[in-house]
C-alpha positions as CSV (number, residue, x, y, z in Angstrom):
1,X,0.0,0.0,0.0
2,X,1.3,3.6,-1.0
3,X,-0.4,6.8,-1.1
4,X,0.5,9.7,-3.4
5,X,-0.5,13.2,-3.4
6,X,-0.3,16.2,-5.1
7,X,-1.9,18.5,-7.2
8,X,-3.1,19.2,-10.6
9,X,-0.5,21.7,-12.6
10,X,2.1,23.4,-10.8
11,X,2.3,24.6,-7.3
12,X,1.0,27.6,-6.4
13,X,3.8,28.6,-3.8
14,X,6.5,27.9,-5.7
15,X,9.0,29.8,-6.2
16,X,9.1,29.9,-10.1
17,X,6.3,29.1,-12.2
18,X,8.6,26.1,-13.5
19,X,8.3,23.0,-13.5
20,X,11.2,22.0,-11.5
21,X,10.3,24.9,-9.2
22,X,6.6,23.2,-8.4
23,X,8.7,20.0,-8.2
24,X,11.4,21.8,-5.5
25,X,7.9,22.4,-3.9
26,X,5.9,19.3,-3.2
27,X,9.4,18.2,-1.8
28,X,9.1,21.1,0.9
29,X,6.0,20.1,1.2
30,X,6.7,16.3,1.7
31,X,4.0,15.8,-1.1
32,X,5.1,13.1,-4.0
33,X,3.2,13.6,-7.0
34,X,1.9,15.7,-9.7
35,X,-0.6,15.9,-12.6
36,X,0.9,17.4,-15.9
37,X,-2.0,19.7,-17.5
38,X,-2.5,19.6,-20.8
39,X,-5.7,21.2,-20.4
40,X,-5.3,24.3,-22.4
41,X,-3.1,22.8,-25.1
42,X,0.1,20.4,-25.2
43,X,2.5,22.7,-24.1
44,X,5.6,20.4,-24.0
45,X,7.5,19.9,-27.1
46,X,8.7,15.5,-27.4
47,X,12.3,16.4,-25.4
48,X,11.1,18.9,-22.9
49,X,8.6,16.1,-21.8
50,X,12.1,13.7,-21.9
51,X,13.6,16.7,-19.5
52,X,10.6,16.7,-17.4
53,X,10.8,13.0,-17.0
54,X,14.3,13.5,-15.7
55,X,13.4,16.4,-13.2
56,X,10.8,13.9,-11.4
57,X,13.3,10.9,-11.5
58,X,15.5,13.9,-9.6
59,X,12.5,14.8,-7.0
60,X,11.1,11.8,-7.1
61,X,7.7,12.8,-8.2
62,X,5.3,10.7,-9.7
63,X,3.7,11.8,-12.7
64,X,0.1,11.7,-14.5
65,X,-1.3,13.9,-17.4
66,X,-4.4,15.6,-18.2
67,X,-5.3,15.9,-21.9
68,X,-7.0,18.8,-23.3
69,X,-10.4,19.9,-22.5
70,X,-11.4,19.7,-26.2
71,X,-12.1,16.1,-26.8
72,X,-15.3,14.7,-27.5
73,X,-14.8,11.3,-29.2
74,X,-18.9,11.3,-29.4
75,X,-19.0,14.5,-31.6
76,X,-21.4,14.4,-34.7
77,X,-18.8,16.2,-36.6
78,X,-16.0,13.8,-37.7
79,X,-13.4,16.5,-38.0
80,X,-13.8,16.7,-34.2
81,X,-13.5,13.3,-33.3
82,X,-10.2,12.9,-35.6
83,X,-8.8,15.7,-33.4
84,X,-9.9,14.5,-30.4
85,X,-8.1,11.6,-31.4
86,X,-5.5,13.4,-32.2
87,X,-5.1,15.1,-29.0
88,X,-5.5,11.9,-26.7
89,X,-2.7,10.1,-28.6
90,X,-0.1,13.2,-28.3
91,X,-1.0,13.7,-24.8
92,X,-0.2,10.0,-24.4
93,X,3.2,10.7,-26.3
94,X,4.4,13.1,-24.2
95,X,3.1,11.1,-21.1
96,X,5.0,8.3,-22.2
97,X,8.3,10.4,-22.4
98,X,8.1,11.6,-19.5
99,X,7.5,8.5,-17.5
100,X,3.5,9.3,-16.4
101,X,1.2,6.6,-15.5
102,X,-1.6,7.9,-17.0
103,X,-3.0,10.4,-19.5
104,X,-6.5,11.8,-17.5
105,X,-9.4,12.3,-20.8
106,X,-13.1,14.1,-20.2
107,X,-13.8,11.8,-23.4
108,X,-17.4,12.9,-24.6
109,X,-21.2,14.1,-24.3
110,X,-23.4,11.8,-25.3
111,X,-25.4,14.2,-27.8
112,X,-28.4,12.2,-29.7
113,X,-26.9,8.6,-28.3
114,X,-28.7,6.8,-26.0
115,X,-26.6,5.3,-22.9
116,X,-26.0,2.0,-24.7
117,X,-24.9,3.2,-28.3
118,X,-22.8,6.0,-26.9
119,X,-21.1,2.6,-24.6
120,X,-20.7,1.0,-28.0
121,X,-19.6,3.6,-30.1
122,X,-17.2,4.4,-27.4
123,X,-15.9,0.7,-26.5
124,X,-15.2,0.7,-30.9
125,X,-13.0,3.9,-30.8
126,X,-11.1,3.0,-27.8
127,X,-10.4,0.3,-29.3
128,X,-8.9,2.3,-32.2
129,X,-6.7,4.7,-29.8
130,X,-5.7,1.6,-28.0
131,X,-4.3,0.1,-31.6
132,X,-2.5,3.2,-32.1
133,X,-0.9,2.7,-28.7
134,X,0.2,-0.5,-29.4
135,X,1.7,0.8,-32.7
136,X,3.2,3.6,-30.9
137,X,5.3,1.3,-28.4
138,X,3.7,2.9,-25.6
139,X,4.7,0.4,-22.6
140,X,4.3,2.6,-19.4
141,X,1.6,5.3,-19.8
142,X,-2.2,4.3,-19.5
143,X,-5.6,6.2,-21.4
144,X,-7.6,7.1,-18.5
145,X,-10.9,8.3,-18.9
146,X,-12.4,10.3,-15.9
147,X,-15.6,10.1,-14.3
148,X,-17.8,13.1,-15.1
149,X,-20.4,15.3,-12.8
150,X,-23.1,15.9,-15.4
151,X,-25.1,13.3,-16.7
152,X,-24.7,14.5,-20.4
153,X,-21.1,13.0,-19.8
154,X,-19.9,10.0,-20.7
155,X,-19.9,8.2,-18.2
156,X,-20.2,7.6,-14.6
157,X,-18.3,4.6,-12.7
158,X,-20.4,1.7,-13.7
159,X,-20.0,2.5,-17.4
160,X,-16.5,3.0,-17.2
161,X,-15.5,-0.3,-15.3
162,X,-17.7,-1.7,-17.7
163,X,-15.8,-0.4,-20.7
164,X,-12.7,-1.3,-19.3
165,X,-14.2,-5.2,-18.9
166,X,-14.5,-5.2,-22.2
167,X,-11.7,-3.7,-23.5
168,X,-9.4,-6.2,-21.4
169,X,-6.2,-3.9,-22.4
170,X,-3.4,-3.4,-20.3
171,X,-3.3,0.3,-21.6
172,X,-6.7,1.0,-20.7
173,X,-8.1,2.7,-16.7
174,X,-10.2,5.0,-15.1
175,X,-9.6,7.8,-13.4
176,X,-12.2,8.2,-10.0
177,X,-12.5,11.5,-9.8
178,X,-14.8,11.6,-6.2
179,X,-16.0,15.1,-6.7
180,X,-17.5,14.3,-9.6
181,X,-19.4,11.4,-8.4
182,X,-20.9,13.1,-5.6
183,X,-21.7,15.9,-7.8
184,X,-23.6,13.1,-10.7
185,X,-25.2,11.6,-7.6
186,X,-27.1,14.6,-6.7
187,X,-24.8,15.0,-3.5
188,X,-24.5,11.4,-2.6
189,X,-21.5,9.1,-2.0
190,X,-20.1,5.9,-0.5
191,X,-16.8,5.7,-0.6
192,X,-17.3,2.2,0.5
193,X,-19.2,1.1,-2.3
194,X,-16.8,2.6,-4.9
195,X,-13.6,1.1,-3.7
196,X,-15.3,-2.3,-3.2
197,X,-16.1,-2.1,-7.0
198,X,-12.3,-1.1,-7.8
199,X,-11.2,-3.6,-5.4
200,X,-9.4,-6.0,-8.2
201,X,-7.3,-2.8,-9.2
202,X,-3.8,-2.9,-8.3
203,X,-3.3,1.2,-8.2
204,X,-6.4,3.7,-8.3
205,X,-5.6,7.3,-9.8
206,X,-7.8,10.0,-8.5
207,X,-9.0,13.3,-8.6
208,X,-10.8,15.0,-5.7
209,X,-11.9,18.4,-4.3
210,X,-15.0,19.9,-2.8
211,X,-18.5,21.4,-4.9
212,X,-20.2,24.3,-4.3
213,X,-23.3,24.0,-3.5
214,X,-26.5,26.3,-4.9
215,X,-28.5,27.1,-2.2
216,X,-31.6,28.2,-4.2
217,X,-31.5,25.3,-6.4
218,X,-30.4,23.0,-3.4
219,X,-28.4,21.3,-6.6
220,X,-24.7,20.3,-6.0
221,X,-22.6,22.1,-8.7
222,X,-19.7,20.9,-10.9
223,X,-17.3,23.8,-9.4
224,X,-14.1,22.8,-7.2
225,X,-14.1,24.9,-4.2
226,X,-11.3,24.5,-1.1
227,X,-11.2,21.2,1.0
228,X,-13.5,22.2,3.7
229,X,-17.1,20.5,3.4
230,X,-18.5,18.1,1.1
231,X,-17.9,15.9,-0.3
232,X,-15.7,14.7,3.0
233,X,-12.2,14.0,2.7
234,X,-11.9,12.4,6.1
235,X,-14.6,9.3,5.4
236,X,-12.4,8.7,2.6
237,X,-9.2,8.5,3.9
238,X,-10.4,6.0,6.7
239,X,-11.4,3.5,3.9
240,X,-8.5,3.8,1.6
241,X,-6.1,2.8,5.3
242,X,-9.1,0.4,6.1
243,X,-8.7,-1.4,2.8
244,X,-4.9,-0.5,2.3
245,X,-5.4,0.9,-1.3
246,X,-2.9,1.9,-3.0
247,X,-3.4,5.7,-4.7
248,X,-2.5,8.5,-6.6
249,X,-5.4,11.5,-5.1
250,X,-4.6,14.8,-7.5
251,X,-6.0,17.8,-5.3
252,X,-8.4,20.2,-8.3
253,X,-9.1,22.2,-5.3
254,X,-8.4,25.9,-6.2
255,X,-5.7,25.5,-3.3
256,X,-4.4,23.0,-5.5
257,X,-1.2,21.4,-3.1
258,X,-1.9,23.6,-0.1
259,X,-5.3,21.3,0.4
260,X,-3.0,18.0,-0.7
261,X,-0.9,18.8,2.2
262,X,-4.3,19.0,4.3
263,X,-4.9,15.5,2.7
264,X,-1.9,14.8,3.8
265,X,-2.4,15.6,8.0
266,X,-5.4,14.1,7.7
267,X,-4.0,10.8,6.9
268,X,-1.0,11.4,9.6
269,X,-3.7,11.8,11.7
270,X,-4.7,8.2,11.1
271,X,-1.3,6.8,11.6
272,X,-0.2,6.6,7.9
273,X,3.3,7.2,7.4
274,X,4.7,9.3,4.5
């Protein structure tokens, strides 16, 4: 059992808005890993994702990868989904060069499809990133989709362990984000339930942060706000050391690693050792 945390992009209190400074961080910090974001656009050419590699090999930092925000492998327009593609496999590129375990993917809406076409259709173009993969050598770095807060997403947890059944690859995850699955569950969660189902996993990567909640609507929104409320932290931490699951949890709190370091107490407070 080992725990890893950190946050998504660079730290906020570094010193530098470097890489290497964000990784000079978490080590301050006594925090161990980090999530590369791609988010905005691939940012790192093929040999400063090689030089990245090296810095966390220095630091010791483990590394994972979120892809661009504009993917939708479910769009009507074909163009789209060949970019998307596109996207997914250079993120995966870079990810592989740089030693990450996983590329992170929000990987479609599910537009005119019902739930079990849009599973179909996805489970058939997986299939086809997966082939590239395979032709690309990739040997380290797995396509993780995420679970999603909105129903118009593909897909909650069920439909993802589900497709990965089915896909039976070695290249293929999920990425449990549990913010979004509180927020998809109309405010519910049990954290129980969902590591029981990932029980057969040898390594979970994770997101998590809290929602804000709408007061007028009484609806749970898909907005990260600071560790502080719901969904709670503490609950979860019990059963991951309960179950000794090994994790990667990426903080997406606007805090980003100053709330992974609160992760962080709160499992010292437990008795886990860093």
């Amino acid at each position: 059992m080992r725990i890893f945390l950190g946050p998504g992009g660079n730290c906020l209190t570094a010193k530098e808005s470097s890489t290497e400074s964000s990784f000079e961080r978490l080590v301050e910090l006594g925090l161990n890993t980090q999530e590369i974001e791609f988010v905005r656009n691939i940012y790192l050419t093929e040999k400063s994702a090689e030089k990245v590699g090296e810095l966390a090999k220095k630091y010791k930092i483990k590394l994972s990868v979120h892809a661009p925000y504009f993917i939708n492998l479910l769009s009507s327009d074909k163009k789209k989904v060949e970019a998307s593609v596109k996207r997914i496999l250079t993120s995966i590129d870079r990810a592989e060069r740089m030693g990450a375990d996983f590329v992170v993917v929000h990987a479609a809406y599910y537009g005119d499809y019902s739930e079990e076409e849009a599973f179909e259709k996805m489970k058939e173009i997986t299939n086809k990133i997966l082939e590239e993969m395979e032709k690309m050598k990739i040997e380290k770095t797995k396509l993780a989709y995420e679970t999603m807060a909105k129903r118009s997403q593909f897909a909650g947890l069920e439909e993802l362990l589900r497709l990965k059944e089915e896909l039976d690859s070695k290249l293929f995850s999920i990425c449990v984000d549990f913010a979004h699955l509180y927020v998809r569950n109309s405010g519910k969660i049990t954290y129980s339930e969902i590591l029981e189902s990932l029980k057969n996993f040898d390594f979970i990567h994770s997101h998590f942060s809290n929602v804000k909640y709408n007061i007028n609507t009484k609806k749970f929104l898909d907005e990260h706000i600071p560790i502080n409320s719901h969904p709670p932290f503490e609950d979860l931490a019990k059963e991951i050391l309960k179950r000794k699951v090994s994790i990667a949890i990426i903080s997406e709190s606007p805090k980003l690693e100053l709330d992974s370091v609160k992760m962080k107490k709160v499992f010292e407070s437990l008795g886990y050792k860093f």
